[in-house]
TIVEXFI-214759 format. One record per residue (C-alpha): x, y, z; residue number from 0. Coordinates in steps of 0.001 Angstrom, whole numbers, plus 500000, padded with zeros to 6 digits. Example, Ala and Ser with C-alpha at 12.3 -4.5 7.8 and 13.67 -1.06 7.14 Angstrom:
<nuzas>
{nuza {512300 495500 507800} 0},
{nuza {513670 498940 507140} 1},
</nuzas>
This chain:
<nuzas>
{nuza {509600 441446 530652} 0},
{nuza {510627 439620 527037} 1},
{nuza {508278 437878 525088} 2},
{nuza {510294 435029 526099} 3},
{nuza {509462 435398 529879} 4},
{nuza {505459 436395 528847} 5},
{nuza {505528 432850 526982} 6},
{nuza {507198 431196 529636} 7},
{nuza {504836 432383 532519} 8},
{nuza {501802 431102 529988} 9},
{nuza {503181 427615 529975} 10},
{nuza {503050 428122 533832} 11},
{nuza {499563 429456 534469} 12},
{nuza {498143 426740 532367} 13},
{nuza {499891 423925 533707} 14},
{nuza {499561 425385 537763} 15},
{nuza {496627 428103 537292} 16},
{nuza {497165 431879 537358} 17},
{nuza {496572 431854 541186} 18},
{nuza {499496 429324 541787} 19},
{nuza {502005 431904 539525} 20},
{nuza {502498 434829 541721} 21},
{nuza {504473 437575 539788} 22},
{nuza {503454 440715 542084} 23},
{nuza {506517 441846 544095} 24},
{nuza {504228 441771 547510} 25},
{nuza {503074 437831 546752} 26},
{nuza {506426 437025 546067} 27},
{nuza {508508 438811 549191} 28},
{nuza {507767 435971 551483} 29},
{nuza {509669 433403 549236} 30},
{nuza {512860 435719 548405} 31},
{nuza {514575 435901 551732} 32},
{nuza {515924 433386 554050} 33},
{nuza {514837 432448 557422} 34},
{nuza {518315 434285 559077} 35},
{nuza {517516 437455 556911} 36},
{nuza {520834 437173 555403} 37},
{nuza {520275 436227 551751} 38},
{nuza {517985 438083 549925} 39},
{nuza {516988 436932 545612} 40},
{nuza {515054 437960 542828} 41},
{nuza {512542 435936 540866} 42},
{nuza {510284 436055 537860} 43},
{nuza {507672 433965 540010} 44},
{nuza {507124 431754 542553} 45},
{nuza {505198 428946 541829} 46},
{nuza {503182 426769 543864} 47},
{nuza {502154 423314 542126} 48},
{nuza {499824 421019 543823} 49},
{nuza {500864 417486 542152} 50},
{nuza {504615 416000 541346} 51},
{nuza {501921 416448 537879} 52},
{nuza {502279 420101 537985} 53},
{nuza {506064 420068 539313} 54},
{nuza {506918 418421 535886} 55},
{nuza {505283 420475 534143} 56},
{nuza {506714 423568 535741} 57},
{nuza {510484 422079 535677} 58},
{nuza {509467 421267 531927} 59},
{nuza {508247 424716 530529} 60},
{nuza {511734 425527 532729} 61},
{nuza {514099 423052 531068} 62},
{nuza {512267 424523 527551} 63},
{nuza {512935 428419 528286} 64},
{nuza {516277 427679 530162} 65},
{nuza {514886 428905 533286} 66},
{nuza {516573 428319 536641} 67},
{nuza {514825 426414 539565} 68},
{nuza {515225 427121 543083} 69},
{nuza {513101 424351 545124} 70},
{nuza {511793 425798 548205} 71},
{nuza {510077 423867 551275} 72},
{nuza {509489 425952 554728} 73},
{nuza {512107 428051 554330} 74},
{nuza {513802 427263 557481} 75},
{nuza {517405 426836 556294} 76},
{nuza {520300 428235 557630} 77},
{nuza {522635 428366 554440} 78},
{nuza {520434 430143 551720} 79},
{nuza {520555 426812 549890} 80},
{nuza {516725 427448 548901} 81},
{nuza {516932 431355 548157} 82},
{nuza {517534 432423 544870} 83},
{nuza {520072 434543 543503} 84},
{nuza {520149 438052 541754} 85},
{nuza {520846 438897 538229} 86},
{nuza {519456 436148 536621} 87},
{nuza {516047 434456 535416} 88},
{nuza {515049 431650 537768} 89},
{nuza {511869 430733 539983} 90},
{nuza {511526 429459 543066} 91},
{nuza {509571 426393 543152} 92},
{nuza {507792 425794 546430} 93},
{nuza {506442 422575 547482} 94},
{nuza {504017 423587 550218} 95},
{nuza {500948 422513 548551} 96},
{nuza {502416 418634 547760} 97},
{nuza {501485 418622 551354} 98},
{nuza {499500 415079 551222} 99},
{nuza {499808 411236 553558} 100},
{nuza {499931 408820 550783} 101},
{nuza {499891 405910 552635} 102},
{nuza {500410 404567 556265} 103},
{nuza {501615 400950 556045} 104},
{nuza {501884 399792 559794} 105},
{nuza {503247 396085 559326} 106},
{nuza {505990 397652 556941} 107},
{nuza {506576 400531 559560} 108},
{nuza {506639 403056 556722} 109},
{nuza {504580 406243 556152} 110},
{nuza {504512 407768 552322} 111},
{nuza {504515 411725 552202} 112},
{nuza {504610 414452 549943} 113},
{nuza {507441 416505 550125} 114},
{nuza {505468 419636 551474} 115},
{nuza {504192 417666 554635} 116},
{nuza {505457 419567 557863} 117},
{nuza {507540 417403 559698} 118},
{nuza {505387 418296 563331} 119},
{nuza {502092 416568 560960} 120},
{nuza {504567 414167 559887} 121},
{nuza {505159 412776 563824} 122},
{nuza {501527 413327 564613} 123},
{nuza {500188 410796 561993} 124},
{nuza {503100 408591 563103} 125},
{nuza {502010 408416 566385} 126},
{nuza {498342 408089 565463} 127},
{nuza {499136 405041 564046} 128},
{nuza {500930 403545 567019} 129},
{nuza {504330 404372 564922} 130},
{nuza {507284 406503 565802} 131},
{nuza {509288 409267 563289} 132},
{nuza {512107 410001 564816} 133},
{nuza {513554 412839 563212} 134},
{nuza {513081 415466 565418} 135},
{nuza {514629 419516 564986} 136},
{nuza {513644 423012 566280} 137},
{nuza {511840 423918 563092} 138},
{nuza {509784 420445 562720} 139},
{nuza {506879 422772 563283} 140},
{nuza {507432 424843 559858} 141},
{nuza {510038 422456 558039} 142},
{nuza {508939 420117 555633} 143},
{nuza {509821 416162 554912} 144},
{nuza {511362 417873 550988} 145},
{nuza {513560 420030 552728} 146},
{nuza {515282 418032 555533} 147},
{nuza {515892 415060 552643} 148},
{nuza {517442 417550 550924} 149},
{nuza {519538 419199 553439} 150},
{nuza {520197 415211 555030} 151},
{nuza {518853 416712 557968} 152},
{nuza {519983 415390 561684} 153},
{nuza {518435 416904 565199} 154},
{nuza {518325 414919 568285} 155},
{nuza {517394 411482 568051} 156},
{nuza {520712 410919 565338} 157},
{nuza {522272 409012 567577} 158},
{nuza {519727 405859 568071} 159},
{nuza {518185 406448 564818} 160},
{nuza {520332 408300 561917} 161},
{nuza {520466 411052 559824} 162},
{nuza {517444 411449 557193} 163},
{nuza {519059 409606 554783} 164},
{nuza {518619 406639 557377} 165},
{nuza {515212 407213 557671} 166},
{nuza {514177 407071 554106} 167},
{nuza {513619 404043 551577} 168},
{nuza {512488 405565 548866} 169},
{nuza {511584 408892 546800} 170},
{nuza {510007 410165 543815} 171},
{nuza {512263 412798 541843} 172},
{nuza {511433 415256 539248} 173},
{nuza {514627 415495 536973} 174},
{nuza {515886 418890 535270} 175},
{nuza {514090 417622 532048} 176},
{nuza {510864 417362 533800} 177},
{nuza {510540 413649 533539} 178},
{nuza {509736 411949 537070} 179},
{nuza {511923 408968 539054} 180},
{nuza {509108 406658 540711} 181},
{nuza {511168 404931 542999} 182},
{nuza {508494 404883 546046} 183},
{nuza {509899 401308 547130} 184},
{nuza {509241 400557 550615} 185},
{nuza {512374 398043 550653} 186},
{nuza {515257 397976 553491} 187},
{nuza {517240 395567 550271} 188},
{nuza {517719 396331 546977} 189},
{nuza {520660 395830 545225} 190},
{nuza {519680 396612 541830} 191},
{nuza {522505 399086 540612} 192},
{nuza {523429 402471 541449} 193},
{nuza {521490 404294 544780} 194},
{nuza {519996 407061 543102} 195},
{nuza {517984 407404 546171} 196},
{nuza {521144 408306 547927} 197},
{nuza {522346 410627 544917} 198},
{nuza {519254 413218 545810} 199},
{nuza {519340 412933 549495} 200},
{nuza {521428 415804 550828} 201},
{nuza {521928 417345 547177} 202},
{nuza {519988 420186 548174} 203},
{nuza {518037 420228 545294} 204},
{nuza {520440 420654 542406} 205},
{nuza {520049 417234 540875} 206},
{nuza {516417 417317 540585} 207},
{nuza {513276 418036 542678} 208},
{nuza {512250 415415 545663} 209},
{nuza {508616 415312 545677} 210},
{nuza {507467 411997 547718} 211},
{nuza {509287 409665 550111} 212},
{nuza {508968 406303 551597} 213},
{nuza {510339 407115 555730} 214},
{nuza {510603 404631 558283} 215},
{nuza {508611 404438 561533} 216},
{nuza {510019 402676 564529} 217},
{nuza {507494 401026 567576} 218},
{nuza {506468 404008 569920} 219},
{nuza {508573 403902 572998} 220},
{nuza {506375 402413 576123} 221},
{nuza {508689 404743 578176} 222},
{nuza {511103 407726 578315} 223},
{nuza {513373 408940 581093} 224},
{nuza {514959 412248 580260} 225},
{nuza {517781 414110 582597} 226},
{nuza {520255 416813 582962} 227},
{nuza {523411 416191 584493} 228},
{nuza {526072 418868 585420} 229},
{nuza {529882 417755 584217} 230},
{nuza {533401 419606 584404} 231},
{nuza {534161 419791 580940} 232},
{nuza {533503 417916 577751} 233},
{nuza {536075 415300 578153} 234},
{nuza {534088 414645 580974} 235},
{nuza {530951 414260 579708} 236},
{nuza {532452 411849 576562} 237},
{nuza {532941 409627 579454} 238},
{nuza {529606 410214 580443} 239},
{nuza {528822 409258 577420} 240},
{nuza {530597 405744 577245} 241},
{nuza {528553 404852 580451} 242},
{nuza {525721 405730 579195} 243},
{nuza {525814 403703 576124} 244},
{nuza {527773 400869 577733} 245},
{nuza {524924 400484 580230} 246},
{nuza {521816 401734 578296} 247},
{nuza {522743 400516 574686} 248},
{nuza {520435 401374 571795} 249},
{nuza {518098 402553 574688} 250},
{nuza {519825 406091 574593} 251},
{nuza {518321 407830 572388} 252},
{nuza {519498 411647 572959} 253},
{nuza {522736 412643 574676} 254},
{nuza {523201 417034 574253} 255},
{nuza {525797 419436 575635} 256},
{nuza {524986 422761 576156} 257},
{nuza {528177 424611 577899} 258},
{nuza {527313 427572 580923} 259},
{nuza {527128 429999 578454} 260},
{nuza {524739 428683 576706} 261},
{nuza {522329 428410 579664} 262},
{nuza {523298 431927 580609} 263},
{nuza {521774 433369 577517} 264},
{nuza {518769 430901 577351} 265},
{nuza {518132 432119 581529} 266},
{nuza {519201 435624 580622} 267},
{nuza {516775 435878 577650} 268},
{nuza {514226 433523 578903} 269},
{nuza {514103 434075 582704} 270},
{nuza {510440 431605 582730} 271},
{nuza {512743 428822 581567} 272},
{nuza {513981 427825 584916} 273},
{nuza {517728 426308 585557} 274},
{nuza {517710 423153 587645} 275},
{nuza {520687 423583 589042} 276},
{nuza {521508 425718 592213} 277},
{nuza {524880 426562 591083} 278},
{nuza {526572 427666 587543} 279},
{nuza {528280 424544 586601} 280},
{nuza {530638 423870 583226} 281},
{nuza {528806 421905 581026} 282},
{nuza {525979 420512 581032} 283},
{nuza {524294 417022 579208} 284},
{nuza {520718 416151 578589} 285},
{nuza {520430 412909 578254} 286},
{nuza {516976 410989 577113} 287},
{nuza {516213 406974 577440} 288},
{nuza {513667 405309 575253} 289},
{nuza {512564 401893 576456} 290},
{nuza {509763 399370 575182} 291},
{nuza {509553 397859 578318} 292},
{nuza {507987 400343 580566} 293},
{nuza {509133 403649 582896} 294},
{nuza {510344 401371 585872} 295},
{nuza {512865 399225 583573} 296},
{nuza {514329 402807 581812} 297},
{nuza {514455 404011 585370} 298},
{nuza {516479 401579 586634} 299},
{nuza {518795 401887 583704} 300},
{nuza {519139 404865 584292} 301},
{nuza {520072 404978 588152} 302},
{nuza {522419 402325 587363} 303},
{nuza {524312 404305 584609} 304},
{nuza {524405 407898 586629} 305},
{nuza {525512 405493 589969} 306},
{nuza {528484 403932 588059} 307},
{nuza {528922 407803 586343} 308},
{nuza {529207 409287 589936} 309},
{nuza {531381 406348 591220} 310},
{nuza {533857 407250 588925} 311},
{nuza {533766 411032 589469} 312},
{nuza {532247 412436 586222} 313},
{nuza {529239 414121 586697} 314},
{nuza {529182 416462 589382} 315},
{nuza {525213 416741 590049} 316},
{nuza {522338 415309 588362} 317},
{nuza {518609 416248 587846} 318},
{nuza {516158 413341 586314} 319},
{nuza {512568 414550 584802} 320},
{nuza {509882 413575 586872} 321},
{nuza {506889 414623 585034} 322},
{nuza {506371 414643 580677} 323},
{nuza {506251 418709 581581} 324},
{nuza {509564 418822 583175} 325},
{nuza {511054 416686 580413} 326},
{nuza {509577 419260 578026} 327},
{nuza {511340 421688 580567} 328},
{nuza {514938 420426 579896} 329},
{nuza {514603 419801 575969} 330},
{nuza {513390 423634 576408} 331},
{nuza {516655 424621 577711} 332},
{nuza {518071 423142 574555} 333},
{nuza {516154 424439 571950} 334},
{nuza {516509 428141 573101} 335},
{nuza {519788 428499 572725} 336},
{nuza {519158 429476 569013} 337},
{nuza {517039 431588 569887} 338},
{nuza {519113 433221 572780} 339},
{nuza {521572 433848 570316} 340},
{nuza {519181 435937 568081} 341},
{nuza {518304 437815 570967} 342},
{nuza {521604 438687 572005} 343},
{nuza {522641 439797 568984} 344},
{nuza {524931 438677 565691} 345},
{nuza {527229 436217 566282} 346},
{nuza {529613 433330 563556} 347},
{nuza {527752 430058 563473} 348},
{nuza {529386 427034 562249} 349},
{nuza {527779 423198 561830} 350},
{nuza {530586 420747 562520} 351},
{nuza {531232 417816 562872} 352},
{nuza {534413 415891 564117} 353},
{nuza {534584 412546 565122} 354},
{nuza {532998 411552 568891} 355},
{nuza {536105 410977 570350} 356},
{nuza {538005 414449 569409} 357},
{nuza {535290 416561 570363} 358},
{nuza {537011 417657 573963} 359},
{nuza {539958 418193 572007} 360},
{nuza {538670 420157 568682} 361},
{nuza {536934 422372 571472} 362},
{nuza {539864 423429 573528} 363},
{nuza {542162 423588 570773} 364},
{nuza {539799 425900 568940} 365},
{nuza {538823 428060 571743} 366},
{nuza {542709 428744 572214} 367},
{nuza {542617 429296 568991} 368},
{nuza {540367 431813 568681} 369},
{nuza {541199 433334 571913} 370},
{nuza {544611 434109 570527} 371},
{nuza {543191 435918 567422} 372},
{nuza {540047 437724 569135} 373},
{nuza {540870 438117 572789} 374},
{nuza {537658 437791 574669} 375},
{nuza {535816 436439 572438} 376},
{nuza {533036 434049 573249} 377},
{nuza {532165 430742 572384} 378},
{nuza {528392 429302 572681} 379},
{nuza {528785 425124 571966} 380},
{nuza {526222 422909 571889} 381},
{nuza {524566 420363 570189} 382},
{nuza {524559 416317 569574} 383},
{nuza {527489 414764 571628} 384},
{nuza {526425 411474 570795} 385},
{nuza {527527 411918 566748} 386},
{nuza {529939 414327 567326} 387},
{nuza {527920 417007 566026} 388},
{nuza {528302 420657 567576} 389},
{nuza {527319 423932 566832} 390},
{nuza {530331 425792 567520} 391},
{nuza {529080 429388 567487} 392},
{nuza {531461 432533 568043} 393},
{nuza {530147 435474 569975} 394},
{nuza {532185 439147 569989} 395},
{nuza {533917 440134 573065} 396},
{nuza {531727 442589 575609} 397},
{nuza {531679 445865 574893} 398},
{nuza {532661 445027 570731} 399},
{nuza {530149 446125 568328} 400},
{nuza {528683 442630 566476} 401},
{nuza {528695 444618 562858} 402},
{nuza {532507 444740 563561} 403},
{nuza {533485 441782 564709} 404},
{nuza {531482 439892 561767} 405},
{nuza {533638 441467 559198} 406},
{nuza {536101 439269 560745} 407},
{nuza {533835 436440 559926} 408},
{nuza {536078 435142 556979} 409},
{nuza {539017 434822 559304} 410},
{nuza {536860 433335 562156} 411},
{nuza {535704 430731 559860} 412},
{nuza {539329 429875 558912} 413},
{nuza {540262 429430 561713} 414},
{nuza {537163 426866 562674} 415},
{nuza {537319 425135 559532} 416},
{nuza {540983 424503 559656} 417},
{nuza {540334 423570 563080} 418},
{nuza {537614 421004 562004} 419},
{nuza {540018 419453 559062} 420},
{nuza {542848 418452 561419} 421},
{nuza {540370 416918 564004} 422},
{nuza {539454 414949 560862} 423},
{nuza {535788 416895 560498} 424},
{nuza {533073 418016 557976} 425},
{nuza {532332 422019 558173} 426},
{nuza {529065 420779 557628} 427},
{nuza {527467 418143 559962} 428},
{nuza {523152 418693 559364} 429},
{nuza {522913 422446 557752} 430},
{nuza {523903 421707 554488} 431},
{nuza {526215 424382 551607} 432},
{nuza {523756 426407 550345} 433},
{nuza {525603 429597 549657} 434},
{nuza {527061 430029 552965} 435},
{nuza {529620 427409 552513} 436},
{nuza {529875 426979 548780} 437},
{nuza {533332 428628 548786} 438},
{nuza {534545 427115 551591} 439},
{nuza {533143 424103 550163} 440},
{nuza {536015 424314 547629} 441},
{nuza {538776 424812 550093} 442},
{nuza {538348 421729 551931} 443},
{nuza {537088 419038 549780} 444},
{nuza {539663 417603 548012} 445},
{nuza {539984 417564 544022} 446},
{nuza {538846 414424 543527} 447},
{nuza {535540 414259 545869} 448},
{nuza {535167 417938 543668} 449},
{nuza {535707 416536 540112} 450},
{nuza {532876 413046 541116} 451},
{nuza {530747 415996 542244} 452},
{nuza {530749 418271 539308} 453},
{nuza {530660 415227 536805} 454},
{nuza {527472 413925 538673} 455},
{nuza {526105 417456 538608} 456},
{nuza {527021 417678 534609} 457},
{nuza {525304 414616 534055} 458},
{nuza {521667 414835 535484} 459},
{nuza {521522 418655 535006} 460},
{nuza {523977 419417 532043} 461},
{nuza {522047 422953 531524} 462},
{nuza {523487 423910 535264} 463},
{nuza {519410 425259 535904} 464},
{nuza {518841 423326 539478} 465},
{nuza {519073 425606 542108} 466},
{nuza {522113 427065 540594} 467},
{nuza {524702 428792 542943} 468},
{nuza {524622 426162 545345} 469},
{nuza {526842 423818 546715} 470},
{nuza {529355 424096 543806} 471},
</nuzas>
């Protein structure tokens, strides 16, 4: 280690205390890998500060020493946007202990949080307060508030209630210089210049370091009413979908498609999580009302809208939650598919998104697609038909070995992404770039969204030391 590095580490241990600096290979392991196990970093420490305080002081001794930043929240991303490189000098900053409730304001329906605060504790207070978060993912029990802002995290609730971004008012930003942005305005209108909420939101931390945010909260639903129904195809259940909102409105709040394959891993891997259905059918939907005016009024909603769905022949059977435990029951089935997947081995994932109404068609074009290159190979799509969002996952053919068939990845991913662009589609609907998709990144964004983003990037963080190797 340089004198350089033993002076820089000083700075650090006096601003955080020696106990929050951990430079021993075993204290730091935890931080220097991603959730998926698939990128892996070095670091001259991770550090742990308490306050947004200590973050400016840490990103300040950094700025001073020219030392590269890599925020860190739970660790539950699925791009290696918060894992550092190798080869170079950088920490990782992790914001687990800004883990504090600042304030609960009821009558503005807004909750102030630290960036650290798991999103799980995040819905809890909510709902202690009478109050509704909506945001809602598989990780919300390790993920934390910094991390989906910074990722513009979606889940299931997007389609009633928005992205992250739509959930926030206001933050409070350490910049690359170590001076801090208070801009923890609880205000739905301000118009006073540029958004530089908006600029940090979804920048995965390389324009500075969120460390407090002003989220909405929304009444608590008197009432949900949560189903599966069993359609033909996808095209089918986007008309599903159009009866459901034309009949339910703002009152649907969830609307998932999970094809058979999908529930063939999840019942294959996870035999206790029991299929409704007596037979195999093509697709399925979850669907999920939220009323304020009681069970019996989503209810009857909701008979009305699968009536006029079976009237004009688009779902083929139907199964409505009659308990909270069975509604727990059906989200189940949807948030095992991930996990499936990991069991059954290593398979291409992709995040897209393509607008709502060329979903039946991105998916059938695609899957001839990739037929045509990889005979037998399988698909496993699912996710949030109501925004268009799907994770369009690509399994190997039986019997190929899954090391094999991912060094075919590159070509797969062509293939998907080119797929996505002429449906008119991001490659990346909720996951973020990280450093999976920082080269693709560069294929298909055009020159001028790339130039605006590198001049924004050379202008807060001219240095290039904010989670560098990310997203550009």
């Amino acid at each position: 280690m340089t004198s350089s590095q033993d002076s820089f580490l000083a700075l650090c241990r006096a601003a955080l205390g020696p106990q929050h600096v951990l430079t021993e290979a075993a204290d730091k392991a935890p931080y220097l890998t991603d959730w998926r196990k698939r990128y892996s970093g070095e670091a001259l420490a991770v550090l742990r500060p308490g306050t947004t305080e200590e973050v400016a002081a840490a990103v300040h001794a950094c700025h001073a020493h020219k030392v590269a930043v890599v925020p860190q929240g739970g660790n539950t991303g699925l791009c290696g946007g918060a894992t550092p490189a190798a080869g170079r000098d950088a920490v990782v900053l992790s914001l687990q202990r800004l883990n504090r409730i600042r304030q609960v304001d009821p009558l503005n329906n807004t909750i102030t949080v630290e960036a650290g605060v798991v999103l799980q504790h995040l819905q809890d207070v909510a709902r202690e307060h009478g109050r509704l978060f909506p945001l809602s993912l598989a990780a919300e029990g390790s993920c934390t508030i910094g991390g989906n802002l910074s990722t513009n995290a979606g889940g299931t609730a997007v389609l009633r209630y928005g992205n992250t971004r739509e959930l926030c008012l206001g933050l409070e930003v350490v910049t690359p210089t170590g001076d801090t942005w208070h801009g923890l305005r609880g205000l739905r209108k301000d118009n006073t210049g540029y958004d530089l909420r908006d600029l940090y939101i979804g920048a995965e931390g390389t324009l500075g370091i969120i460390t407090a945010a002003v989220m909405k909260l929304f009444p608590l639903p008197r009432a949900s009413v949560t189903a599966l129904a069993a359609v033909q195809s996808p095209r089918a259940a986007l008309a599903l979908l159009a009866i459901a909102q034309s009949h339910a409105g703002a009152m649907l709040t969830g609307f998932e498609l999970m094809s058979a394959r999908c529930m063939a891993l999840v019942t294959q891997h996870y035999p206790q999580l029991r299929y409704p259905f007596a037979d195999i059918h093509p697709q399925l939907v979850l669907m999920e009302l939220s009323d304020s005016e009681g069970e019996a009024h989503a209810r009857g909603i909701f008979e009305t809208l699968m009536n006029a769905a079976f009237d004009a022949g688009v779902v083929l059977d139907a199964v409505v939650a009659e308990s909270v435990q069975q509604s727990r029951d059906f989200w189940n089935l949807r948030e095992h598919i991930p996990l499936a997947q990991v069991e059954d081995g290593k398979n291409i994932k992709h995040d897209i998104a393509v607008p709502v109404s060329r979903v039946a068609d991105f998916i059938e074009t695609t899957d001839a697609l990739l037929q045509n290159a990889f005979p037998g190979a399988r698909m496993v799509t699912f996710g949030h038909l109501g925004d268009g969002n799907l994770h369009y996952n690509v399994s190997p053919p039986e019997g190929v070995d899954h090391d094999a068939f991912l060094a075919s990845q590159d070509q797969v991913n062509r293939i998907v992404h080119d797929s996505v662009r002429s449906h008119c589609g991001s490659i990346s609907a909720e996951h973020g770039v990280g450093q999976l998709k920082r080269e693709a990144l560069q294929h298909y964004k055009s020159e001028v969204e790339l130039a605006l983003m590198r001049a924004i990037k050379g202008a807060l963080d001219p240095l290039g030391l904010m989670n560098p190797g990310k997203v550009l």
